[in-house]
C-alpha positions in Angstrom: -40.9 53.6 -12.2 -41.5 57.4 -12.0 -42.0 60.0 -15.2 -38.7 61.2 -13.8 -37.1 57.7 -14.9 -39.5 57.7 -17.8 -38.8 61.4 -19.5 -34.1 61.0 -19.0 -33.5 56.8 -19.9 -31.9 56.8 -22.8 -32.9 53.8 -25.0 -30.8 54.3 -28.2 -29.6 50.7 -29.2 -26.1 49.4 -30.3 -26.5 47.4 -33.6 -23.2 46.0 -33.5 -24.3 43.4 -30.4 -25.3 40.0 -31.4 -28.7 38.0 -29.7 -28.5 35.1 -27.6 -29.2 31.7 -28.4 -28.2 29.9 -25.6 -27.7 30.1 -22.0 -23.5 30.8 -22.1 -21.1 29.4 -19.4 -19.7 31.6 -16.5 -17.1 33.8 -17.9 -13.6 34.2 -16.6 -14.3 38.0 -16.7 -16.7 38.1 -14.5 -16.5 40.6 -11.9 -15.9 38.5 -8.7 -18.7 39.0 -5.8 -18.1 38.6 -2.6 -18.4 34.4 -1.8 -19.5 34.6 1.7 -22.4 36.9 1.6 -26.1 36.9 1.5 -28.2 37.9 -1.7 -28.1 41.7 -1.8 -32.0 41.8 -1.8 -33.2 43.3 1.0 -31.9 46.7 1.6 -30.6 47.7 -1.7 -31.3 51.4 -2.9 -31.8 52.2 -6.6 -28.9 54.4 -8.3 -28.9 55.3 -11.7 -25.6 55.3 -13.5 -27.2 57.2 -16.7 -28.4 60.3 -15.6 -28.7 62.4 -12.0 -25.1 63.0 -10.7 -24.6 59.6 -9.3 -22.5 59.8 -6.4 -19.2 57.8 -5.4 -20.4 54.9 -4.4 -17.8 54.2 -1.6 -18.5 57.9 -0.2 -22.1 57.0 0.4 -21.2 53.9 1.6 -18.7 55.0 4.1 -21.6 57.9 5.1 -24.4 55.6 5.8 -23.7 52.3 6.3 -25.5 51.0 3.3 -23.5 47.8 1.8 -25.6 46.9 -1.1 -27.1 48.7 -4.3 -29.9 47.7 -7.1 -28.2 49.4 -10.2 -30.9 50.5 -12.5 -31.2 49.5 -16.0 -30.5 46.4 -17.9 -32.6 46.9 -21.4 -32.5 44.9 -24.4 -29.7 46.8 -27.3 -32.2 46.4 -30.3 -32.3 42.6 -30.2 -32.3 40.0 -27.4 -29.0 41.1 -25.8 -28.6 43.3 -22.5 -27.0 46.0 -21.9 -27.3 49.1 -20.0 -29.6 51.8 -20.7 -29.5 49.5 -24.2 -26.3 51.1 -25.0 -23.5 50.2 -22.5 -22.0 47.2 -22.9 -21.9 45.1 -19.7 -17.7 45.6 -19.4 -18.3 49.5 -19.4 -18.2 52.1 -16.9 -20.9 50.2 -14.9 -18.8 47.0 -14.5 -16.5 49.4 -12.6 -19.3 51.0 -10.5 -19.8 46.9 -9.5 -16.6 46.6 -8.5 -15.8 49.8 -6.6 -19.0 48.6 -4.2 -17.7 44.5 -4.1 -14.6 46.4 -2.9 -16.2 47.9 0.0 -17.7 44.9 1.2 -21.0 45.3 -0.1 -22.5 44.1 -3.6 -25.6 45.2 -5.9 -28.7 43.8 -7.9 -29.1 44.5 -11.6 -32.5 45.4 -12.3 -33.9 45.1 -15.7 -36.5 47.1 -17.1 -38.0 49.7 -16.0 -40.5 52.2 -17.8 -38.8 53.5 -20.7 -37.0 52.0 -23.9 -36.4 48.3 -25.2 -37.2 45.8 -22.6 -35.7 42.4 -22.9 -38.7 40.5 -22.4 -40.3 41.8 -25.3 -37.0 41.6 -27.5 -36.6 38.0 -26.8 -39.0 36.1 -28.5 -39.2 33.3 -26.0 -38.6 32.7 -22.4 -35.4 29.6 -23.4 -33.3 33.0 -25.2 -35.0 35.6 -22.3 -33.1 33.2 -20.2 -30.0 33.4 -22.0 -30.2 36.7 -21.7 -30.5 36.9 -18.1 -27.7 34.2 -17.7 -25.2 36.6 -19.5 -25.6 39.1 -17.4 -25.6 37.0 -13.9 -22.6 35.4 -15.7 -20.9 38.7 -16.6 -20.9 39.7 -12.7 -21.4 36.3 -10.9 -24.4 37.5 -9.4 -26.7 36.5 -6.5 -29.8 38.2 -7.5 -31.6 40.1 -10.0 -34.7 42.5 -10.1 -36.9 42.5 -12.9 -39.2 46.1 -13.1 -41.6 44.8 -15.2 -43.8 48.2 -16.3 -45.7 49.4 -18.9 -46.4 47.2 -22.2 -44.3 44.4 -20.6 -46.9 44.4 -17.4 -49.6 45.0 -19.6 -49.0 41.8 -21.9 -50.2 38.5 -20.9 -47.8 36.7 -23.6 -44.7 39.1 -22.2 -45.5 38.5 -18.6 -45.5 34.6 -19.2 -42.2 35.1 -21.1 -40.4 36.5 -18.0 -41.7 34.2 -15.3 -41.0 31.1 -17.6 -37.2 32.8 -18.1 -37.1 33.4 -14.4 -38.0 29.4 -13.8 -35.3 28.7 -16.0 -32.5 30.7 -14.6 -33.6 29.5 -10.7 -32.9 25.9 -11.9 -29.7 26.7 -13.7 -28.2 29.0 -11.2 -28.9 27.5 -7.6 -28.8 30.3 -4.7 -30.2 32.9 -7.2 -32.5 35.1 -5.6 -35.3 36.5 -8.0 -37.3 40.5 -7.2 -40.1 41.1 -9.4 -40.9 44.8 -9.0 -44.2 45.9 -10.3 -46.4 49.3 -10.2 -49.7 49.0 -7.8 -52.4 50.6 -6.1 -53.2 52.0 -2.6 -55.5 48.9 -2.6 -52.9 46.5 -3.9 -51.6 45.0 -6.8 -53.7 45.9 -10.0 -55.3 43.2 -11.7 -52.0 43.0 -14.0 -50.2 42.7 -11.2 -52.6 39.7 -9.3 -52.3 38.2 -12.9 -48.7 38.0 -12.9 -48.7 36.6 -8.9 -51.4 34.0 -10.1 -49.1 32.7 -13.3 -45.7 32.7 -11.4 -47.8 30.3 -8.8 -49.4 28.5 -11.8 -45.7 27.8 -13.7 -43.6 27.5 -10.2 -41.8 30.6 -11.3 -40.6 30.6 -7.2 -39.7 34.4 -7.3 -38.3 35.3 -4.2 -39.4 39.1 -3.2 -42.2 40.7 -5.0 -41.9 44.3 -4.8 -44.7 47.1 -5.0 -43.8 50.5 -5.9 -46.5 52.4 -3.8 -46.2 55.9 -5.2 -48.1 57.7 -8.3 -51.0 55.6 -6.9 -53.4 59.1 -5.3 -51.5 58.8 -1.9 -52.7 61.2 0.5 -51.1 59.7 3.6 -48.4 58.0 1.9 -46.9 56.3 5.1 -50.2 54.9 5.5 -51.4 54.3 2.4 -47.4 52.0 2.0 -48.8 50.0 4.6 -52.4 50.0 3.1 -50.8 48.4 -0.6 -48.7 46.1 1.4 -51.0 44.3 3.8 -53.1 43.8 0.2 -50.3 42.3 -1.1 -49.5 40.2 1.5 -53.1 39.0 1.2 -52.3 38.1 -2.6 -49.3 36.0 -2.2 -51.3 33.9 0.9 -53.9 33.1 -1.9 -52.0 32.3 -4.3 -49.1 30.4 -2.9 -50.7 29.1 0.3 -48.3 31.0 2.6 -48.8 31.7 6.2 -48.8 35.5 7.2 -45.0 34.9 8.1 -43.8 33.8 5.0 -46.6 36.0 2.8 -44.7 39.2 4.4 -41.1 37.5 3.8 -42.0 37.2 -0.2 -43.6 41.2 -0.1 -41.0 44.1 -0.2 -41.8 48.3 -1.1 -39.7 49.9 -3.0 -40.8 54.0 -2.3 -39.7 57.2 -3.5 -37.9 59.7 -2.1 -39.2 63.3 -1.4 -41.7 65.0 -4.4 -43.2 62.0 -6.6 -44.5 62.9 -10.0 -48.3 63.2 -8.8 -47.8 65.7 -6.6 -47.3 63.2 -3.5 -44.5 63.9 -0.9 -42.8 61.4 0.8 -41.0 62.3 3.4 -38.0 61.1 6.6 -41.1 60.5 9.0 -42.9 58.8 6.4 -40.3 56.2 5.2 -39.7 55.6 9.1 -42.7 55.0 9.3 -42.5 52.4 6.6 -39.2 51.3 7.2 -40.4 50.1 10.9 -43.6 48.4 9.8 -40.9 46.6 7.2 -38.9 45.5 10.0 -41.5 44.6 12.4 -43.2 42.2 9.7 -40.2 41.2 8.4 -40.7 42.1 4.8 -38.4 40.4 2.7 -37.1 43.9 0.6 -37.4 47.7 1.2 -36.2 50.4 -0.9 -36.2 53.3 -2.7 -36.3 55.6 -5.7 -33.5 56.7 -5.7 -29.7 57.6 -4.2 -29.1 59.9 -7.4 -32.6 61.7 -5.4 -31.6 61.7 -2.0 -30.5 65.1 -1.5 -31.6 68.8 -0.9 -32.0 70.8 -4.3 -30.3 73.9 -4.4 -33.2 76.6 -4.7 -35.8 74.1 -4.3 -37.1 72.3 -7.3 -36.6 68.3 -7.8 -35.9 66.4 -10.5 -33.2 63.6 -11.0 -30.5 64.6 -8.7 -32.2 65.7 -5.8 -35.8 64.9 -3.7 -37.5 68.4 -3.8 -37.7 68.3 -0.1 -36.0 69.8 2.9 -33.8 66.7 4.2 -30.6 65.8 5.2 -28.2 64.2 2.3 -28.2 60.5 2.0 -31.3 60.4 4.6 -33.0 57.7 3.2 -30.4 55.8 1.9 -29.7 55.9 6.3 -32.8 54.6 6.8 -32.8 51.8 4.4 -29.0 50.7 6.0 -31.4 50.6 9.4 -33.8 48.0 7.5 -30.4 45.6 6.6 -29.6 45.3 10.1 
């Protein structure tokens, strides 16, 4: 999560929701995914529906190839219901954003958390109503995966991180075929020890997350292609310790999820660079790669950055190319 997410999500809550108390059955409203098609995990680009300009998600579909989409953020509304950015209820504007993409053949991950505002798995006040939680939203829009960005106080906390993994075991055994992203900051040396703390639980509880996701930026890069591949290869060395995997199936359960263009630090990150990254992903075979975000991956007029554009000289939608390279 970068201070650009952190500084623009809105958090305000809407009192009028009620909390969950039990895990609710598929609703008829639920916005039909497509039936015959993987997870949308590996090659899904963050865009923000709250902030940045989003685009038209069929125009940048039709411009790069991409199919898929992780739609950024599901946070709690004030008590242990989700919605997004806390405020929009799940039949909003965004449910239509869901079905404009299912419509051109591709689909999108929800991801929940984040830096900023309410997070759900602190709201929830254990993992059997965290689960609930989660369950309404795969229920509102049939999903096939989901992304938890667990940051800040909610990566920090022992008690919060055991809440999410034991509401993540839950809704693997309720919903079979679900495919589960934990998304986590790190450093150039790997995941922090909050991070190896969360990778030891989820192998102590049988959590079986499917893609654990770095986000190698913020972290001193100086050589940030390098230093991607650097947090990786750590990470990879994590899971095989903790989960007994070959080096095969270590790098299928590892993803990166980068940022486009200026970071917050001062780092740049650049075309070459996520190349760079984007072909050691494919040549190991890493189960997720991604970016921050498609609201960023444009020119700014007059230079700058921010939100709606990278910072950087670069072609629109050049990352968001790159990534539809990774899905094959």
């Amino acid at each position: 999560m970068s201070k650009v997410r952190k500084s623009l999500l809105t958090c305000a809550a809407a009192t009028a929701a009620l909390a969950l108390g039990a895990v609710p059955a598929l609703s008829a409203e639920a916005a039909d995914a497509p039936a015959d098609a993987a997870a949308p995990v590996a090659a899904s680009p963050y865009l923000y529906n709250g902030w940045g300009n989003p685009p038209a998600v069929g125009e940048v579909m039709s411009a790069t190839g991409i199919k898929d989409f992780t739609l950024a953020f599901i946070l709690s509304d004030g008590t242990c219901n989700p919605a997004w950015d806390g405020t929009r209820p799940l039949d909003g504007p965004d449910k239509a954003v869901i079905e404009d993409v299912r419509a051109n053949g591709g689909d999108v991950v929800p991801s929940i958390g984040g830096w900023a505002g309410n997070k759900l798995g602190e709201a929830c006040q254990d993992a059997q109503s965290l689960a609930a939680a989660y369950q309404k939203l795969i229920d509102a829009y049939g999903l096939k995966a989901i992304d938890i960005d667990i940051e800040a106080t909610e990566f920090e906390t022992p008690a919060v991180q055991d809440r999410v993994l034991e509401a993540l075991k839950i809704v693997k055994e309720a919903n079979p075929g679900l495919q589960t992203v934990v998304t986590f900051p790190t450093l150039i040396s790997g995941p922090n020890e909050h991070g190896q703390r969360l990778i030891d639980k989820a192998a102590e509880i049988g959590a079986n997350v499917d893609v654990w996701t770095q986000m190698p930026f913020n972290f001193g890069g100086q050589d940030m292609a390098a230093d991607t591949i650097t947090s990786t290869e750590a990470l990879k060395e994590k899971l095989k310790s903790a989960f007994g995997y070959t080096d095969e199936e270590a790098y299928a359960h590892a993803g990166i999820s980068s940022m486009n263009g200026n970071t917050d630090t001062g780092e740049v990150v650049t075309p070459a660079d996520f190349q760079k990254m984007a072909d050691y992903a494919k040549e190991k075979s890493l189960g997720r790669f991604t970016f921050w975000s498609l609201n960023r991956d444009r020119p700014c007029e007059g230079g700058g950055g921010g939100d709606s554009c990278s910072g950087i000289d670069q072609q629109p939608w050049e990352f968001t190319k790159i990534v539809a390279g990774f899905q094959g």
